[in-house]
N, C-alpha and C positions, 0 to 999 in steps of 0.2 A: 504494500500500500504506500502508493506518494504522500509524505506527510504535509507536505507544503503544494500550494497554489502558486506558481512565482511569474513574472513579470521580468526578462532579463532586456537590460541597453546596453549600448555601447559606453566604456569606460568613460569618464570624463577627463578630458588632457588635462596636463599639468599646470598651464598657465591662464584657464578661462578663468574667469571671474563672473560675479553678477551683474555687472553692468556691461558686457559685451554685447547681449543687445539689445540694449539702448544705443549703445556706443556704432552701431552697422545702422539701426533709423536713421540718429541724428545726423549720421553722414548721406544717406539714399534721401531725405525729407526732410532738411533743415528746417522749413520753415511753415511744416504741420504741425498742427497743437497737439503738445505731451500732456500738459493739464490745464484745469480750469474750476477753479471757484470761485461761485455769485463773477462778478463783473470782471474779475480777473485771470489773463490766461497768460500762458507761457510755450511757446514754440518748443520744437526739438531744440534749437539751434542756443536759445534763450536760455534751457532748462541744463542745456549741456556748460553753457558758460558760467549760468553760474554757480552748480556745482563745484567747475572746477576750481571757482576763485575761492570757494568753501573750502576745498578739499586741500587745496594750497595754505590755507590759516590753518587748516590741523595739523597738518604735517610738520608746519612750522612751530605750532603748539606740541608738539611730540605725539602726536596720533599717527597710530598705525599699524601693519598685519601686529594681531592677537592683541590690538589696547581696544579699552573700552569707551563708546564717545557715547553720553544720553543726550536723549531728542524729549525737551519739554517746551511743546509747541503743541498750540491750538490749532484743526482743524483750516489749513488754508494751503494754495501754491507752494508757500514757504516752508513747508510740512517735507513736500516730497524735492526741495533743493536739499531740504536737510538728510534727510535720505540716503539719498545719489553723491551726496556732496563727501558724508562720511564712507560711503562704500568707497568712493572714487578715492578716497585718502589710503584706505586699503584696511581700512580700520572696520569696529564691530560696532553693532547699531544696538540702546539700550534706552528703548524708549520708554518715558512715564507720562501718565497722564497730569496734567499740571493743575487739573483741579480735585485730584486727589488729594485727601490730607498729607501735609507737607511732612507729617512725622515718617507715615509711609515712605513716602520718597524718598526724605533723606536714609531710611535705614534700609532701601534697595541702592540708593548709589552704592554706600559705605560697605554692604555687603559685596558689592560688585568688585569694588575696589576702582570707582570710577572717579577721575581728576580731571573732569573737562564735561562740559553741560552746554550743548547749542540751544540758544533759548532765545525770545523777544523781549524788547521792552515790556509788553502789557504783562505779561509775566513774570517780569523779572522785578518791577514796579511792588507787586504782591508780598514778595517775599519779606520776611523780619531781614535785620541789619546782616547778620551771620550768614546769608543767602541758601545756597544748595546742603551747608554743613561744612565741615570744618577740612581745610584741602582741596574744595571743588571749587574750580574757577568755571565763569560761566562767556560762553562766546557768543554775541551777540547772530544772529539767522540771516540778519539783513545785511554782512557781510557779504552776502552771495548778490546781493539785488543791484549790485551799484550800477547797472547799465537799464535798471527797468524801472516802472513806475513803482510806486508804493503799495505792496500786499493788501490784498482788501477784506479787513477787518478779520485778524487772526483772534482778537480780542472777542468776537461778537457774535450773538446768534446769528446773523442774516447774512453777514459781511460785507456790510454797509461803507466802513469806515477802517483805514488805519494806517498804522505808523509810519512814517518816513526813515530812509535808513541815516543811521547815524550821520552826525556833521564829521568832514574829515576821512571817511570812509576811502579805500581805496583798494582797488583790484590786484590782488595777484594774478601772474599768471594762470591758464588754462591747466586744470590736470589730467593726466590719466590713471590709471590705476596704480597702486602704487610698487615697483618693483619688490619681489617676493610674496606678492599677492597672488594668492589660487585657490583653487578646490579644497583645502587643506584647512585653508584658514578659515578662523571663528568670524562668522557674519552678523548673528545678532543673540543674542542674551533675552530672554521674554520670562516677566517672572507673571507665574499661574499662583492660583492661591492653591498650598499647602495642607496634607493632610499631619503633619504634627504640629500644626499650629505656628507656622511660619512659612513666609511662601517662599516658593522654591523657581529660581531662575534655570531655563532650558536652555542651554547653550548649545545654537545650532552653526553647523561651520559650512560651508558654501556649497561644496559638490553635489548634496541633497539637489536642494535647491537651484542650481545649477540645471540640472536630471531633469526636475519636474517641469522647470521652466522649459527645455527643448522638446518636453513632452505636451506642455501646452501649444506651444508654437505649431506643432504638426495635427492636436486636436481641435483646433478652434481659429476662425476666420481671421483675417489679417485689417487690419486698419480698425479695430472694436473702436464703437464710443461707449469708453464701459465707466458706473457707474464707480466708484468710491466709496464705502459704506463703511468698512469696517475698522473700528481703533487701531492704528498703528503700533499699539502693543498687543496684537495678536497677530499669529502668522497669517491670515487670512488678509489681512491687512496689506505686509508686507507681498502678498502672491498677489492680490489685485492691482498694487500700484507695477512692479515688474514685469508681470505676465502681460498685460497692457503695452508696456513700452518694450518687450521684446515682440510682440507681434506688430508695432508701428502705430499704435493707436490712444486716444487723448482719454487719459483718467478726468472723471468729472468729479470733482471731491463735493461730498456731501457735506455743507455743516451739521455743526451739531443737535442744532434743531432742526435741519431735515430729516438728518437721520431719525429722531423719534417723534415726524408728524409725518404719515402718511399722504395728507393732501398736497404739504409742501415738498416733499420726495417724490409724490408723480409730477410735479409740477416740473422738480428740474431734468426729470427721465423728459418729459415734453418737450420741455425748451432746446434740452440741448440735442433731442433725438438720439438718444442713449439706446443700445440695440442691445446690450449685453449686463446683465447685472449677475451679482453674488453676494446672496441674501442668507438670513436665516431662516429655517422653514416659517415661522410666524411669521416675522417680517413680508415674504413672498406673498404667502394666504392674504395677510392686512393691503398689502398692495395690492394685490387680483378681487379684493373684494373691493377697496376704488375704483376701479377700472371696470368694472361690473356697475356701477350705481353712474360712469362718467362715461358710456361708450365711446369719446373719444381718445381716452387715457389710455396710456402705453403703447401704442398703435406699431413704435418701432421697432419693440420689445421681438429679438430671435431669438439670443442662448440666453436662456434663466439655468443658473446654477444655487442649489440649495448644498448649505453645510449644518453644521454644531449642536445638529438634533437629528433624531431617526426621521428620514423624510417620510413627508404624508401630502401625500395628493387629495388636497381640500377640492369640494365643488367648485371654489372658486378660482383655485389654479389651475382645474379642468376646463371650467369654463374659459378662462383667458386663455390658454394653449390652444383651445378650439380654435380662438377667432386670430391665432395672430399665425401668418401662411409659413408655413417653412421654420417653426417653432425647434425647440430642442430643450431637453429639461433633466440634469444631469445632477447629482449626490455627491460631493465630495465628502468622501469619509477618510477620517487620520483624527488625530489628534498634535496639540502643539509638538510633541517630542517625535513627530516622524510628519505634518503637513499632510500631503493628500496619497492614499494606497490605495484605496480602489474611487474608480466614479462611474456607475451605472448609469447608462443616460437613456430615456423614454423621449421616441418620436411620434409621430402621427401615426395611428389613428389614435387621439387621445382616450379615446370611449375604453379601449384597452387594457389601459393602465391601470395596475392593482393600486390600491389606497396606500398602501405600505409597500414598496417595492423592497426586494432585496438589497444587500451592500455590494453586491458585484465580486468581480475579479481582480484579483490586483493589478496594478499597475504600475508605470516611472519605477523599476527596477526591485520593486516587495516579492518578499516571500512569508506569506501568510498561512501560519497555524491554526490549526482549533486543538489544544491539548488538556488533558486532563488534570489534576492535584499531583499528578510522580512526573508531569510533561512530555508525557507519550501523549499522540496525535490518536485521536479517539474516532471511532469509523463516522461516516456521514450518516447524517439524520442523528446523530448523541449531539445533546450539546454541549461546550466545553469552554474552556476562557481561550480570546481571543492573543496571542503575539505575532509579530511581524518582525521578521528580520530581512537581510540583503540591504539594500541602497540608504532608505529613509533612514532609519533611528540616530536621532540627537547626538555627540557626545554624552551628554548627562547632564546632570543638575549641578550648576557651576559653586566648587568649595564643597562638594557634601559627598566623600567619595562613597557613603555608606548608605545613604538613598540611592543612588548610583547603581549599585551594586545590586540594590533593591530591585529594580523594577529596570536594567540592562543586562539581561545574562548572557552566559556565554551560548553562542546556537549550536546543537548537538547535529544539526542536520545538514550540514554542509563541513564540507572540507575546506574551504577559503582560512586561512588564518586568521586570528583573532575576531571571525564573523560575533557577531552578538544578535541577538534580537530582544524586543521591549516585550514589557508586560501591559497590554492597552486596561485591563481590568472590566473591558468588555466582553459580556459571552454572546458565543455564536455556534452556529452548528453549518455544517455544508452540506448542501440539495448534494442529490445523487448526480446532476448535470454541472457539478461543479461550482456553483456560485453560492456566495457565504450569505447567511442570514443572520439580522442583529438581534440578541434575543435579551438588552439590559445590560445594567450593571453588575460585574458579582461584588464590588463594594458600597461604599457609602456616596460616593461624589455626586454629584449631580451638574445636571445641563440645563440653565433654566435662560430662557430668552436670546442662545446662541454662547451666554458666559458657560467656564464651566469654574465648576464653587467645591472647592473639598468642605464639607461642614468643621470637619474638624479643627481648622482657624478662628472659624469662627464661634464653635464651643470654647476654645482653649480664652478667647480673652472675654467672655462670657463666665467662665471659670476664676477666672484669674480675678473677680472685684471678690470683694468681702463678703456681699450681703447675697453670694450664689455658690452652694455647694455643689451645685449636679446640673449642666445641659446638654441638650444636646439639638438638632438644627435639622430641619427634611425639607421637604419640595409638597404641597399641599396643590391641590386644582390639577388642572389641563388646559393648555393651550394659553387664551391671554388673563386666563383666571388662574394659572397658577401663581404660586408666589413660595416666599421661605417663611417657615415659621418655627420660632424657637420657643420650647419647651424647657424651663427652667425649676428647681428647688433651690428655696431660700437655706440660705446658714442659719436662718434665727432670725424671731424680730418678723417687722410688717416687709412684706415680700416688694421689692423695686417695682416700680411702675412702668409699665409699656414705654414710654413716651421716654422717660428715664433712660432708658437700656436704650432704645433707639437712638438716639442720642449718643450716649455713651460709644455706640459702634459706627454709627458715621462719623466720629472721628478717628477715628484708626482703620477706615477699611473704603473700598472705593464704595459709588451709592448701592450697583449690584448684587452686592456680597449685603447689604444690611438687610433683616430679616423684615418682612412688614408684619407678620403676628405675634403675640407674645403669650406663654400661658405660663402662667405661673401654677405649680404643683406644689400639696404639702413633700411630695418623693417622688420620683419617677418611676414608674415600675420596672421591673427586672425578669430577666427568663432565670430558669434554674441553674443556671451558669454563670449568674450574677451580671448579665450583659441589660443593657437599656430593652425593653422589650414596645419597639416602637407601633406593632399591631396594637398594643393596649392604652398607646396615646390616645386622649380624647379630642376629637374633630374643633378644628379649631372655631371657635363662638363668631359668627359673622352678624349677630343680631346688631340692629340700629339702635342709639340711642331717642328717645321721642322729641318729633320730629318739633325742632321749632326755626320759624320762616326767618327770614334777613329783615333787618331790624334798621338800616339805612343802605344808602347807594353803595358801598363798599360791601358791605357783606353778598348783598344781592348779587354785584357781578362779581365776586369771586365764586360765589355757589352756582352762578353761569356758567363759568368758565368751568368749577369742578363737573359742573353736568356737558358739559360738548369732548371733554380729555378722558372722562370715564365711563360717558354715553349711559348717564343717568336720566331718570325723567323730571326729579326732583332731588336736592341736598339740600341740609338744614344745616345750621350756622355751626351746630355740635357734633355736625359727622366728620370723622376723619376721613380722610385723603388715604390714608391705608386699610383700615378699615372696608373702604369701599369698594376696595381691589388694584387701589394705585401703587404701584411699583417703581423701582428706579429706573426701566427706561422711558415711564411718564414724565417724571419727574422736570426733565428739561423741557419740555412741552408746557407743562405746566407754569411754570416760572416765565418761559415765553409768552402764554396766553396773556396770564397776571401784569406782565409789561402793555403787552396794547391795551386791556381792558380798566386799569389804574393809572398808568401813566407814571408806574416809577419798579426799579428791575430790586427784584429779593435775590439772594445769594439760592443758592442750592439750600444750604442747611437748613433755611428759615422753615423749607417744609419737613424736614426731619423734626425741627424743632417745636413747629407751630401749625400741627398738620388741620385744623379746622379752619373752615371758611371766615368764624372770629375770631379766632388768635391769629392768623395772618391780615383781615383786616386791619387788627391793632400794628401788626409790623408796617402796614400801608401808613399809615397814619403818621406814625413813629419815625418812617423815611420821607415824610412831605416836612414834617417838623424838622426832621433835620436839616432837609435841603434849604428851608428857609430860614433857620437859626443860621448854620454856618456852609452851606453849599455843600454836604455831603450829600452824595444822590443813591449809598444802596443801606440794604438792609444790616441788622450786626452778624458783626462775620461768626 
């Protein structure tokens, strides 16, 4: 019996790099657009200079093969000069999100061991005195820009507005890669959250990706106008903006509020006639279900690609595949520590398509398992935990040789020297025709809205206050009603308040990861093995508190705005925003609405903190007071 499924390519030479090609467009189509967000766009020829004048201040700053460069940059142009800019230096990309809690941050550089931060002014403006932490210098983005206009609004929902590049600015030379740059070398560091309750960076090195990218290039059309959706601190991220620019075609970077408003996300698929996107499967469904209520929406829509959830072919991405000619609708399955192993793709006739397709066959150079608890490969139709070895799997988790080790083992199934393959922690079983089905988790982790969430992080500092002996974290609902909800026992004393603990965890953790229910237990219950016995949790309480109406113009339309973001028919001034089924990727939508409908912008936290339609009034209030006391215009940080 063959124990593996595999996918073999051609070796990858010694001296490609990731941005080879980019580096063969920018020469064939100088002056086709590589990207574009809101009002601002950038040529090959544009995108390639300024890069290089990037890539020249790192190298000068001592970046380079195996150093580490972080990218804390809001969604714009200047996103993917920083990108290209650090590859091109020949260095490793280590992206954070900049409106993550800064404690976060700083303790993913210092883990990293990173001494150089590409950032912006509106960013950089944010920070306390001490900046990135102690050792990190930070280089300003608009370095790169000195031959173009001013980035437009990296600071901003819309990208309305922004900075000019410094006074004094000056060009380095053009780069190219940097000599001893190749397949060998480390390319980007992406930290996932952590099941021992710290999150663990994957450090991926080029060749992978390298593989996949030559393997996109030969599956999928040349010149895309493809969407941009995903955080550049996830690999999907990074495969959307390259995969684009080795096939010769312009990334349309979404902001951050398009990304979580559906009308304004078909709006820029319209405008700019985007034909290729890669979404998450909710995301897709949320979009097919606009385009269903707008029949002129998406119209140019060919490859839809779904990832970072078991796909599911809703009515309504049936229905849109119907009507768009010459459709294609493909599953990329991987995870961050190997990117994409298999992708099943379903054509026309759509009526076909099973609801849950299988996970396919591998591909870009895998060799995929299904083995048992001793990891003997268990016959088809058994089901058994998912590994993949050959081309994809990560180095490891950077500094932790003993995770590493964990979940990288040596492959018994191959002669190749030092081959390894990962442990995905997903089970699966294989049809008798050969193709793998995904049949769950065999651990804890979860996939909740495209992120994936070890709970275990998020129990351990849940754990960690005083006034909680025992929790622990799961995924409640389906589809855009799911959410996370932590189940806590008190140490003693009156048990922490929801709202408390909410609170407590959006500062230490991205919005994602923060739990929207809270249940407080005298114990948790246990199986007879002393383990949490989470069948015996009780369903989390979604009852309303009684209903009372808005009490002036401020309440009114913020409980407007709560009923159009959570497609309520009526909220009361005392409902909570989480409560209601609002989640963190509302969240930014929400704080967007509250801007046009008050006329003054609340930070993120406000709603972690002040999640009712009248405690956020009062923060409305609180910010016009300010602004006209002393010209402060947001809410407290």
């Amino acid at each position: 019996m063959t124990p593996a499924q595999d996918a073999a390519t051609a070796p990858v030479g010694p001296s490609r790099t990731p941005v080879d090609g980019f580096t063969e467009w920018a020469a064939r189509t100088p002056e086709a657009p590589a990207v574009v967000c809101g009002p601002r766009s950038l040529s090959y020829r544009q995108l390639d200079r300024a890069a290089g004048r990037l890539a020249h201040r790192l190298r000068a700053a001592g970046a380079g093969p195996e150093t580490l460069v972080g990218i804390a940059l809001r969604r714009s142009v200047t996103q993917s000069v920083a990108v290209l800019g650090v590859l091109k230096a020949g260095a490793a990309c280590l992206p954070v999100d900049p409106d993550q809690p800064l404690e976060r941050t700083r303790a993913l550089l210092a883990d990293a061991g990173v001494r150089l931060v590409v950032t912006e002014k509106s960013v950089q403006d944010t920070l306390p005195e001490d900046g990135w932490g102690p050792g990190v210098d930070a280089l300003p983005a608009e370095t790169g820009m000195a031959d173009a206009p001013a980035d437009s609004g990296p600071g901003t929902a819309d990208g309305a507005t922004g900075p000019e590049a410094p006074a004094g600015t000056t060009a380095g030379p053009d780069a190219g890669p940097a000599p001893g740059s190749g397949p060998h070398n480390l390319m980007y560091v992406l930290y996932t959250s952590g099941s021992t309750g710290r999150p663990k960076g994957i450090a991926m090195h080029a060749g992978p990706q390298i593989t996949l990218l030559d393997w996109c290039r030969d599956r999928y059309a040349e010149r895309p106008v493809a969407l941009q959706f995903f955080p550049l601190n996830s690999d999907v991220g990074f495969l959307e903006l390259l995969s684009t620019w080795w096939l010769g075609g312009c990334a349309v970077v979404a902001t951050e509020h398009q990304r979580h408003d559906i009308p304004a996300l078909a709006e820029v698929v319209d405008r700019h006639r985007v034909d290729k996107v890669l979404l998450p499967v909710l995301a897709l469904d949320r979009l097919a279900a606009h385009a269903a209520e707008h029949p002129g929406s998406c119209g140019t829509l060919r490859e839809l690609i779904t990832t970072g959830d078991q796909q599911v072919v809703t009515p309504a991405v049936r229905a849109l595949c119907d009507r768009l000619p010459g459709v294609l609708l493909d599953n990329h399955y991987g995870s961050t520590e190997l990117n994409v192993v298999t992708a099943p793709r379903l054509t026309a006739p759509v009526q076909e398509w099973p609801e849950r397709p299988p996970v396919g066959r591998p591909v870009v150079d895998a060799r995929i398992y299904v083995l048992d608890a001793g990891l003997r490969p268990v016959p088809p139709g058994v089901p058994g935990e998912i590994y993949v070895g050959g081309g994809p799997p990560a180095r490891g988790y950077l500094g932790d040789p003993a995770q590493t080790a964990r979940a990288f083992l040596p492959d018994p199934y191959t002669k190749a020297p030092g081959s390894r393959m990962y442990r995905t922690g997903d089970r699966g079983r294989w049809r008798t025709d050969g193709v793998l089905e995904y049949l769950g988790r065999a651990d804890f982790q979860i996939k909740l809205h495209g992120y994936r969430i070890e709970p275990g992080e998020i129990e351990s500092l849940l754990r960690a206050r005083e006034d909680i002996s025992q929790a622990v974290v799961l995924k409640t609902g389906e589809g855009e009603e799911a959410m996370l909800a932590a189940y806590t026992a008190s140490a003693g004393g009156t048990p922490p308040q929801a709202d408390e603990l909410r609170d407590h965890l959006a500062r230490l953790l991205p919005p994602y990861m923060v739990p929207q229910a809270y249940v407080p237990l005298p114990e948790l219950p246990l199986t007879s093995t002393g383990k949490v016995d989470r069948k015996r949790l009780p369903a989390v309480d979604t009852a309303r508190p009684r209903f009372l109406a808005p009490r002036d113009e401020d309440e009114a339309a913020i409980a407007g705005v709560f009923c159009d973001v959570l497609g309520k028919e009526k909220v009361g001034v005392e409902d909570s925003f989480f409560r209601l089924g609002g989640h963190s990727l509302l969240i930014t939508q929400l704080v967007h609405r509250l801007r046009t409908a008050c006329g003054v912008q609340l930070p993120l936290r406000a709603v972690f903190e002040r999640a009712t339609p009248a405690q956020l009034a009062e923060e409305v209030r609180a910010v016009r007071a300010a602004r006209t006391g002393d010209g402060a215009g947001e809410g407290r940080a």
